[in-house]
C-alpha positions as CSV (number, residue, x, y, z in Angstrom):
1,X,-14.6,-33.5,317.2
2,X,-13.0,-35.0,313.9
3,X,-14.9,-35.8,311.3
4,X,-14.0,-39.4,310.8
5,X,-15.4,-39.9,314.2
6,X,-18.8,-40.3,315.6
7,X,-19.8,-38.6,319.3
8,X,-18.6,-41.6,321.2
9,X,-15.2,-41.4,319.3
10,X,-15.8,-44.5,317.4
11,X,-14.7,-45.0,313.6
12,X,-17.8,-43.6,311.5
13,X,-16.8,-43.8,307.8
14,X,-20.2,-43.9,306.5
15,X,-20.8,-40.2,308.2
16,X,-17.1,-39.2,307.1
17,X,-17.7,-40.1,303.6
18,X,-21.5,-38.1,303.3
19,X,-20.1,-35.0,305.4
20,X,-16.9,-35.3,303.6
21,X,-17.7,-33.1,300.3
22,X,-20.2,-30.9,302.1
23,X,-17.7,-29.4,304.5
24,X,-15.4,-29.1,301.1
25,X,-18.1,-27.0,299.8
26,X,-19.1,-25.2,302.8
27,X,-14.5,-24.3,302.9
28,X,-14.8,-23.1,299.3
29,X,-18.2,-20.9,299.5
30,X,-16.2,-19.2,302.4
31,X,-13.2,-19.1,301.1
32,X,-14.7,-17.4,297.8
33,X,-16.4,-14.4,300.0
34,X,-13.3,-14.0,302.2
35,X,-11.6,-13.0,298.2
36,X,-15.0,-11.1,297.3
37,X,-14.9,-8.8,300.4
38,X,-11.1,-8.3,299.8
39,X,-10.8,-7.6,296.3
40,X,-14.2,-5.3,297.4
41,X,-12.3,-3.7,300.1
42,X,-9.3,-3.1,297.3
43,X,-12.1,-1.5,294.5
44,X,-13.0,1.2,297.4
45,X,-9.8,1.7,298.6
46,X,-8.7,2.6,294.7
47,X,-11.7,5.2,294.5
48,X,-10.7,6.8,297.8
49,X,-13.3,5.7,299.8
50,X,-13.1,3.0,302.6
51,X,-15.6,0.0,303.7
52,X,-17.1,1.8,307.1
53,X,-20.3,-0.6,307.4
54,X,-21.6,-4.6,306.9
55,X,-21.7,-5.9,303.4
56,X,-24.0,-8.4,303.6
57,X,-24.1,-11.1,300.9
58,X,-26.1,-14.0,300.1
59,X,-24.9,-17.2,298.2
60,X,-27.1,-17.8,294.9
61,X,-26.8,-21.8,294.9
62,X,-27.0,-22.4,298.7
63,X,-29.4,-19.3,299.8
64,X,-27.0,-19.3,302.7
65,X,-26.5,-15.6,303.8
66,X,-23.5,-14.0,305.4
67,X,-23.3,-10.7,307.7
């Protein structure tokens, strides 16, 4: 379902524009931990050792947490 639409398929720009720069935010919080675990992966790797487990991580604005 696109954004710009509503669950009928209708035009909904009112929705489109208040879901607009949340789902911007949501891309770049995930986008940010996809670097974090890389460049984590990367530290390890340089010390001879290897990720083996979860790295769980919590966001400090949103409180969201990833696993």
């Amino acid at each position: 379902m696109s954004l710009k639409r509503n669950g009928s398929g209708a035009n909904d720009p009112t929705a489109y524009a208040a879901l607009k720069p949340i789902v911007a935010q949501e891309t770049e919080v995930e986008s940010k931990l996809h670097k974090l675990i890389a460049t984590m992966k990367n530290v390890a790797n340089l010390a001879g050792f290897e990720v083996v487990g979860r790295i769980e991580f919590r966001h400090k604005e949103s409180g969201r947490e990833f696993k």
